[in-house]
N, C-alpha and C positions, 0 to 999 in steps of 0.2 A: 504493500500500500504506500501511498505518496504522500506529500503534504496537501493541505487544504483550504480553503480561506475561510470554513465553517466547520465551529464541532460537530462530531458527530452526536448526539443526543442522545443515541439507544448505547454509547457504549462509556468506558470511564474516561472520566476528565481529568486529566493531571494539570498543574498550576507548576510552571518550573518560574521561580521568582530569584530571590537570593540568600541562597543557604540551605531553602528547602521546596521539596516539592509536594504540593498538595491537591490530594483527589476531589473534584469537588462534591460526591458524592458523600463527603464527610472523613474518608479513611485517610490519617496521615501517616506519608512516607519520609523519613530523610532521604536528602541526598542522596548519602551514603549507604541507601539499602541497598545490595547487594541485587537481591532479588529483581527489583526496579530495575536498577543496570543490567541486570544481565538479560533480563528478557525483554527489555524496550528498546526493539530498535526499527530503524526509519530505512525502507528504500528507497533511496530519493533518484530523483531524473537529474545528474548532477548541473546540467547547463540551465536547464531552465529554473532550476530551485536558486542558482547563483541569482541569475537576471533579475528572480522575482524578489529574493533579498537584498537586492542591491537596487530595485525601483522605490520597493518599499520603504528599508532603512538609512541608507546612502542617501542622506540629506544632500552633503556638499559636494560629492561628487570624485569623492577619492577612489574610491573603490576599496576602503575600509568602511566597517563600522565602529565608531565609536564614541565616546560620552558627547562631542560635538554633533553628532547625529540626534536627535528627539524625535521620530515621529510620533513618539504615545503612542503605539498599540498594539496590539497583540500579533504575535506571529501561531497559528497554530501548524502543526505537524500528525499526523495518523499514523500510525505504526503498525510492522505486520501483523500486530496479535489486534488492529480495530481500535486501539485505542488513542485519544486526542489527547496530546500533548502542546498546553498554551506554554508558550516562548513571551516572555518581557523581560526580558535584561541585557544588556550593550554586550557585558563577557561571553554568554551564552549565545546570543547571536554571531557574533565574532566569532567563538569558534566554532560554529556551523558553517560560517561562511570559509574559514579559513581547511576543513577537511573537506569540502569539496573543492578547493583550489588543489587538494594535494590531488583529489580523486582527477580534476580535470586534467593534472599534468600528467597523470599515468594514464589519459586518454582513455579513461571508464566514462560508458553511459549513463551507468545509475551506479549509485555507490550505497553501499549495510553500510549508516550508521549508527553507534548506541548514545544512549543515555548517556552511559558513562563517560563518553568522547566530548559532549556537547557540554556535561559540569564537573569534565577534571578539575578539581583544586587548582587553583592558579600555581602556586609552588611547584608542583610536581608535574603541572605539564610546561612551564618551564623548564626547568631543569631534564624533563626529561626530554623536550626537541632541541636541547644543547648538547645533549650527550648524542643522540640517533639521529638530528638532523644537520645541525648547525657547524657542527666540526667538521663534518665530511663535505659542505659545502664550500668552507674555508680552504680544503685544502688545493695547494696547489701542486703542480710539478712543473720543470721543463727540459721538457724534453718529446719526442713528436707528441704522446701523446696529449701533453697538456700544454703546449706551449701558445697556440692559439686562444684560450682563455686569457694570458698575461697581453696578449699581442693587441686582441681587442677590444682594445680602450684607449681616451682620448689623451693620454700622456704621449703619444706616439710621433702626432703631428703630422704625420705624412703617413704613405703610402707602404715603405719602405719598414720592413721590421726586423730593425735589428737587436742582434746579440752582441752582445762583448765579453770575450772570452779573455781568459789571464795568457798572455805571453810563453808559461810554464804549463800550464795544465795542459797536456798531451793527448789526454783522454778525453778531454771536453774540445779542444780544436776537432780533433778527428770526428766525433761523435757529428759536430754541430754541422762541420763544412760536407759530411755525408748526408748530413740531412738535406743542407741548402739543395742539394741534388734533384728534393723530392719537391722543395719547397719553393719554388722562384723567387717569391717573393722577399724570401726570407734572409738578408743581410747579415752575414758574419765577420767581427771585427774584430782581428786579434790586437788585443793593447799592445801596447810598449811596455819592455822594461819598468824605466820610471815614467810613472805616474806624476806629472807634475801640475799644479794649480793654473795652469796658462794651458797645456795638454785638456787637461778638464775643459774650461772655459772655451777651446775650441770645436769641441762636441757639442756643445748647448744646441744647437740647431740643429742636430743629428740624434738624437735623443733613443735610448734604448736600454734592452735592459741586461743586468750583469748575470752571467754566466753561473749557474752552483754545482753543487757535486751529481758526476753523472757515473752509477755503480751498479755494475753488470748490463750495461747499457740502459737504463733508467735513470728518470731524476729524482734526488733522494727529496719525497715528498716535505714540505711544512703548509704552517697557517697563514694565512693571510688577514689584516685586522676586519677588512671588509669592506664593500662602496669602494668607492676611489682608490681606499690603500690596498690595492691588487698585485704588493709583491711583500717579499721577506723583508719586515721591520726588524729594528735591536733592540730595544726593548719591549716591546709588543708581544713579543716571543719568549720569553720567559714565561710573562705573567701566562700567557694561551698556554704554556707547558704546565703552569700549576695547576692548572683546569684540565687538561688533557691526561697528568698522570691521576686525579682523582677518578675521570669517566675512564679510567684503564685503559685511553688510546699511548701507551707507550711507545708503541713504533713512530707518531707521527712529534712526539715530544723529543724523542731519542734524535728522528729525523734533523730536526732544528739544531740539536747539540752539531751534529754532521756536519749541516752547512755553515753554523757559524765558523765549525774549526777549521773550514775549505778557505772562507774568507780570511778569516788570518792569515792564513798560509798562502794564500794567494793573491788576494788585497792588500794584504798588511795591518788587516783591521779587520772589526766589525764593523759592518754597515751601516750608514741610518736607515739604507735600506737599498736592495738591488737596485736601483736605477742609473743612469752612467751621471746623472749631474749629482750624486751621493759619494763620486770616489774619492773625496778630499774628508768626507766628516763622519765620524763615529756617533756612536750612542752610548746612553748611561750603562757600566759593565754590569751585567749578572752572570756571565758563563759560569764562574764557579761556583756558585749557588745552581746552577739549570745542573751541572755536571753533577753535584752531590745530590741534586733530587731524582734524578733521572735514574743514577747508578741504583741510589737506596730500593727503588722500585720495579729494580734488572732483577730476575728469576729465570735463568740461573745469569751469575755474574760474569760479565765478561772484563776481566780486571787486563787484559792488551788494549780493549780499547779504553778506559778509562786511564791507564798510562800513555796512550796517543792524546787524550782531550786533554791530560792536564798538565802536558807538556806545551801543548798549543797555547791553554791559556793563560801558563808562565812567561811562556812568547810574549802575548799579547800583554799580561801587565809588564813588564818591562821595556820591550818597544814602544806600544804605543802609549802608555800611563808616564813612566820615569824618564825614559830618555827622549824628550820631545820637549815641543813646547809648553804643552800641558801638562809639567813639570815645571813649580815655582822655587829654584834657587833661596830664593831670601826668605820666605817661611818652609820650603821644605814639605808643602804640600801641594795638592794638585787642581787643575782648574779645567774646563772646559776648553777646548778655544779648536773650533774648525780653519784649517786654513781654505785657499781658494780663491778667487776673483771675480770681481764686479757681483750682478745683483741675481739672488737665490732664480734660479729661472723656474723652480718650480711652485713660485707664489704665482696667486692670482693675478689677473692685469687690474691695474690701479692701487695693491696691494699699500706700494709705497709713495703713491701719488703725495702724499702730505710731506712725506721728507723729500721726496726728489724738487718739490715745490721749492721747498726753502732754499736750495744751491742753486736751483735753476734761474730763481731770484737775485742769488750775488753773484752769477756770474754774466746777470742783465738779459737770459734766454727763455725762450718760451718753452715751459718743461717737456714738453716732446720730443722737442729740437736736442734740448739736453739729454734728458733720457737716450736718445740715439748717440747721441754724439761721444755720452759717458761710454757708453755700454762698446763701442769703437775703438775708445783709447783715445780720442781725438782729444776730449775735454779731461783733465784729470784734476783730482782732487781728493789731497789727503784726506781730511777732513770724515769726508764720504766714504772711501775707502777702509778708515778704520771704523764708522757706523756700520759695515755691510761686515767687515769682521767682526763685531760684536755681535750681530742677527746671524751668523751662519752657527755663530758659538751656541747663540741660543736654540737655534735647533739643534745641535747636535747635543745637545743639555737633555733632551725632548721634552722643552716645556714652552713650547711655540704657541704664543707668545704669550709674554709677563711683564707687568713692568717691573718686575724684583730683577729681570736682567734686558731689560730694553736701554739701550746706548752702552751698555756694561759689563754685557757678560764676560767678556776676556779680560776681564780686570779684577774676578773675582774668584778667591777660594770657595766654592760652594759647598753648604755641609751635605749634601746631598753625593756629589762624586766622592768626595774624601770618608765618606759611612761607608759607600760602596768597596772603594777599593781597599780598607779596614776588614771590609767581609771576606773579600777575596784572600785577603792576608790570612785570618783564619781559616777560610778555608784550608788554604792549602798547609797550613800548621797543622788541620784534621788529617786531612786527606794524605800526606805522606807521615804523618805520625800512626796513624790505625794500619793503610792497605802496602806502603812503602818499608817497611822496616826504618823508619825516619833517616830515609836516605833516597833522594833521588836528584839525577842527572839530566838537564836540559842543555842544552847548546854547547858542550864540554863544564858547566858548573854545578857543583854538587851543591844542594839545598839540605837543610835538614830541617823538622820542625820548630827548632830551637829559634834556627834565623828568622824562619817567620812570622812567631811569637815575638821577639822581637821589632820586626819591622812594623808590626800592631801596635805595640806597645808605644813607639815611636812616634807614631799618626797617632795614636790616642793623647799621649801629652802633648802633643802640638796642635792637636783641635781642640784641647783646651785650653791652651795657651792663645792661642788667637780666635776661638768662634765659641769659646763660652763665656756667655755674660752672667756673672754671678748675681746681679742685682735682678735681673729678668727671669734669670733662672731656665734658663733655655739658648742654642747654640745657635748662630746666626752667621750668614757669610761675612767672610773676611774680605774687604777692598785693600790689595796688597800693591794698588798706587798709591793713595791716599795713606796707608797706614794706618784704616781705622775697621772696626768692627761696623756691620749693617745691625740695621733695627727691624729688616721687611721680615712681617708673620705668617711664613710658610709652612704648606704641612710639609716641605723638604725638611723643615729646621727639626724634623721630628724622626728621621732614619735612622738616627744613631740607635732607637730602640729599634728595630728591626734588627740593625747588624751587630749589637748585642754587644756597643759603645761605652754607652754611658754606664757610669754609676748610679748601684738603688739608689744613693742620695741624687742623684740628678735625675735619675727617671722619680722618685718620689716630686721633685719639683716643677717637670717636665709636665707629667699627666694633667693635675690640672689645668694650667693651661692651654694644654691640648683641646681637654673638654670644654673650657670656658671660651675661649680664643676660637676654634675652628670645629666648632661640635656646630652644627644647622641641622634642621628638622629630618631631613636627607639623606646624611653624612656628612664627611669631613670637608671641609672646603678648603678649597685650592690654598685662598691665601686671605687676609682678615680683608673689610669695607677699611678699616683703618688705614691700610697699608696702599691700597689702592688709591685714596682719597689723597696722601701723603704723596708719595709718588709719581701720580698720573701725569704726563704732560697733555694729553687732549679728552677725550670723550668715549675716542674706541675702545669698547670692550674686549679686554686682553681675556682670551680662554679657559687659560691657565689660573686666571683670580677667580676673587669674590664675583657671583655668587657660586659658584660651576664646582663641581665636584667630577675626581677621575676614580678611574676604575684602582689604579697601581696603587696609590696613595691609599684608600682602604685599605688592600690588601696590606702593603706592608706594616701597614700601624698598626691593624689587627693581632698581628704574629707580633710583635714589637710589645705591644700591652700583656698579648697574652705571657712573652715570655718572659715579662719582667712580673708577674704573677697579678697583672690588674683585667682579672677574666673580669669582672662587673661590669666595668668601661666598653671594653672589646665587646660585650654582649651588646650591648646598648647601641653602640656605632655599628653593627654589622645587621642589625637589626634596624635599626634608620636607613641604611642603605640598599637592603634589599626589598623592604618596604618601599621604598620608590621607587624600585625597578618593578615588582609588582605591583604595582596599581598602577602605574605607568603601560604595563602590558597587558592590564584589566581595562583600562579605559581606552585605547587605543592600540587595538586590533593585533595584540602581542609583540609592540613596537620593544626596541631591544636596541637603544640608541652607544654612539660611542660616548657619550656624556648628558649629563644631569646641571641643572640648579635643584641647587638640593637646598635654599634658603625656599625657594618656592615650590620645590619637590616636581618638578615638570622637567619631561624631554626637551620642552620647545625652549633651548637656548637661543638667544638674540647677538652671538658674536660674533668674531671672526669666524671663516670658512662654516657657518652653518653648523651641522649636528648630523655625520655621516650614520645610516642604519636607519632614516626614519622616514626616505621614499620608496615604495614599493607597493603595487597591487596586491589584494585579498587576504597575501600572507606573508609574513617574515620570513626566510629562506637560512639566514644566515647570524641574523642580531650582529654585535658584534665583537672583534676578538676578544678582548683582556673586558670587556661586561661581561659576557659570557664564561668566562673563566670565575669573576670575583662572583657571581651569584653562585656555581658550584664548590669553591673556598668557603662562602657563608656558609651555607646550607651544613657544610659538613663540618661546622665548628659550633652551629647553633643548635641548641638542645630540642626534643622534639615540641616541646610545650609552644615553645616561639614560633614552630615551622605550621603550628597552629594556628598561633594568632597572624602568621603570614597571611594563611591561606583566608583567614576571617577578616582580613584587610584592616586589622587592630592598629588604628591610631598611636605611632612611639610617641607624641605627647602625652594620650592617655595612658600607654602601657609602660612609660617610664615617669608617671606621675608630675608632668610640668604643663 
């Protein structure tokens, strides 16, 4: 039997509302009756039951349902056992609408659906089209099979899709220049040697994307964040592995371990992300946290390749961390700083209209004119040069953008890098003192735990020494031109619990703050109204502030609370946070955005580049990466009483008593 636009009368009436459904003949069913589910289910004509939900409820014209929709009325449905099932609620409709989007794309006529599909708990149908849908959609490969996904999209620019392969990888020239074989269209560039900042900037008009590990003639699969970011991010990738090794996708977690070690080895870095105008700038380190989570989760262990991974990213911290310029001499600790030249080419156009304005002005030119003229060589100017160093730093920080580092970032020890590579210190203090015999050998230099217990130790007194403010009681970037300590309240200022920094007497004077300072209704937020208000030199809202809340930042302070023994807090923030990824995908049609304002608990962010994950017909496909990761981290840190009041859409004002 079909749906209908009238009950049936001779037979029972169900009432599906919120939380319960009720027969109108008097008999009341939960939800959760069993029975109800199992035997209520709908054969629907999938195409036309869409159109007819979508004339119906589809007020504005999206091709979602949701709380912006009102028609006020009833939808009912008949069921094969005759009975009438009334439909009022935006969730319930939604996800009616959204299982026959899946049915339509597996090109079913009519599609069985039950009860139970149409009022899954929001929680757990969440979580669980993160785990069996959403992951598998992220992923990527390249290689013939999957290389056409990365190719089509508008990064490309032209007609022409190329690759750039490393000068060294043998395996990947051969692979790639066999392919072009098959592929005409397909463009294979082998790099140079050196990679140089002027080499880069040469490409910008040639655009394409970097080459990864290609093994046993395959590409070794990872995640993608999602929308737009359709290649392998650096830290993107972690957070999606913490998510990936909870839903037990280990091969595609491991995967990422793989390529970032390619890229070291081959790049000379991690990425900020495969694309060719990316080869000058890294991303914040987590390899060896990803290597020590990955391994712990290996059954059975393979301890050759985790002596290959944690060889590479001993490589990696001492090339690209110490001996560079993102190595600061006079405090001895370390900073951001992208090299490269002239203007990021993969912003938006008008991005920097406001600053190209102001030079275009002293140098008496119509910014256009400018703009070409800079971007030439023709026009040059210090000035600008080192703002466009400061903006590539800031991305490669990936906190694009903030004004805690707009005009400034290469001028600052951030506590944020310097917690990082603190972690990575112990790590690998763990990891060759447990699986090493506290002895191991990189590049002819023997390490032992000892040294890098010490080198911890080191970065710990000198991030105190320069980024803890005893009076504030909280750790703050260092400006190592100026010679002073910063004031901006970020949740970066809050890693060192994460990487297991500070002292209980620091983290006792930390927490608060945290929760006073950057606790919103939401979660944690990026950075205080204060700091922004202080700061700002114009109007545009920087993404990375108040009010916007990110996925990483949860996570990390989660784990950071919990391990310094403030499970209360951690409950509290984790439960603000996935409380407005749930209602958020209660009220609009399972949206699954790459960020929040979490002061006003809404997807619809008003800032820079928009809010990738939250255009799409009928159904969500994908959400996106490190969201989807930090709602699978919640979930499996929250006790089950909360993943109750999840699913009961329980107010954290009312459920934490403010």
């Amino acid at each position: 039997m079909s749906h209908s636009n009238k009950p049936n009368a001779t037979r029972t009436l169900i009432y599906i509302g919120i939380g319960v459904a009720i027969s109108i003949s008097g008999t009341f069913m939960s939800c959760n009756d069993k029975f109800v589910e199992s035997q209520t289910v709908f054969d629907l004509p999938v195409n036309r039951t869409m159109q007819e939900l979508l004339a119906g409820y589809d007020t504005d014209g999206d091709k979602k349902i949701t709380k912006d929709d009102a028609p006020n009325k009833d939808y009912f449905l008949v069921s094969t056992k005759g009975d009438t099932v009334i439909i009022r609620n935006t969730y319930y409709l939604s996800n009616l609408l959204q299982e026959l989007a899946i049915a339509n794309e597996n090109a079913q006529d009519t599609a069985l659906i039950t009860l139970r599909q149409i009022q899954e708990p929001p929680a757990e149908r969440i979580s669980r089209r993160i785990k069996t849908q959403f992951w598998d959609d992220l992923t990527r490969t390249i290689d013939e099979k999957g290389i056409n996904r990365i190719m089509d999209d508008d990064k490309m620019h032209d007609e022409r899709r190329r690759i750039y392969v490393p000068y060294d990888d043998h395996v990947g020239i051969a692979y790639f220049q066999n392919l072009q074989k098959k592929m005409p269209k397909l463009e294979v560039v082998v790099l140079p040697e050196n990679i140089t900042p002027e080499y880069v900037e040469s490409i910008n008009n040639m655009p394409g994307i970097l080459a990864l590990k290609i093994e046993n003639n395959k590409g070794v699969p990872f995640v993608v964040p999602g929308g737009r970011f359709n290649e392998m991010y650096g830290w993107d990738s972690y957070f999606e592995g913490v998510g990936l090794i909870i839903d037990h996708r280990l091969d595609l977690a491991k995967g990422m371990v793989d390529n970032f070690c390619y890229q070291i080895r081959h790049y000379g870095k991690i990425l900020n992300a495969n694309r060719s105008y990316y080869l000058t700038r890294t991303q914040p380190p987590f390899l060896s946290s990803y290597i020590r989570e990955v391994y712990a989760a290996m059954h059975p262990k393979d301890k050759k390749w985790l002596e290959e991974c944690l060889a590479t990213a001993i490589t990696e911290y001492e090339n690209v961390w110490m001996q560079s310029k993102r190595y600061t001499p006079a405090t001895g600790l370390n900073r951001f700083y992208a090299s490269g030249k002239g203007i990021p080419p993969e912003t938006e156009p008008g991005h920097f209209k406001a600053v190209l304005q102001e030079y275009a002005d002293r140098h008496k030119i119509a910014v256009e004119e400018f703009e070409e003229l800079y971007k030439a060589g023709v026009v040059k100017d210090s000035a600008l040069d080192r703002y466009f160093t400061h903006d590539r730093t800031l991305r490669e920080s990936g906190h694009d953008t903030s004004w805690r580092l707009d005009n400034i970032a290469a001028d600052l020890n951030c506590v944020d890098i310097n917690a990082l590579l603190y972690k990575y210190e112990k790590d690998f203090e763990f990891l060759i003192g447990t699986y090493f015999k506290d002895s191991f050998t990189v590049n002819g230099k023997t390490y032992t735990s000892a040294y890098w217990s010490e080198k911890a130790a080191d970065r710990r007194e000198l991030m105190e020494k320069y980024m803890w403010n005893e009076k504030a009681g909280c750790f703050f970037d260092y400006n190592f031109k100026k010679e002073e300590i910063t004031d901006y309240m970020s949740a970066t200022n809050f890693f060192p619990l994460w990487a297991g920094l500070c002292t209980h007497e620091q983290a006792k004077k930390m927490v608060p703050i945290l929760m006073s300072d950057l606790k919103a209704k939401g979660g944690i937020l990026a950075s205080t109204k204060q700091s922004v208000e202080k700061y700002k030199t114009s109007d545009v809202q920087r993404q990375w502030d108040y009010p916007n809340g990110w996925a990483p930042h949860q996570m990390l302070l989660w784990k950071g609370l919990i391990d310094y023994g403030y499970e209360k807090e951690a409950r509290e923030l984790i439960y603000r946070w996935l409380w407005t990824i749930t209602q958020n995908a209660v009220d609009y049609n399972g949206t699954i955005p790459e960020k929040y304002d979490v002061v006003n608990t809404t997807h619809k962010v008003y800032a820079e580049y928009g809010n990738v994950g939250t255009e799409f017909a009928y159904i969500t496909k994908s959400g996106f990466g490190w969201m989807n990761a930090s709602y699978q981290y919640g979930l499996s840190l929250l006790p089950q009483e909360y993943i109750q009041k999840l699913d009961n859409l329980e107010n954290p004002d009312v459920v934490f008593g403010e």
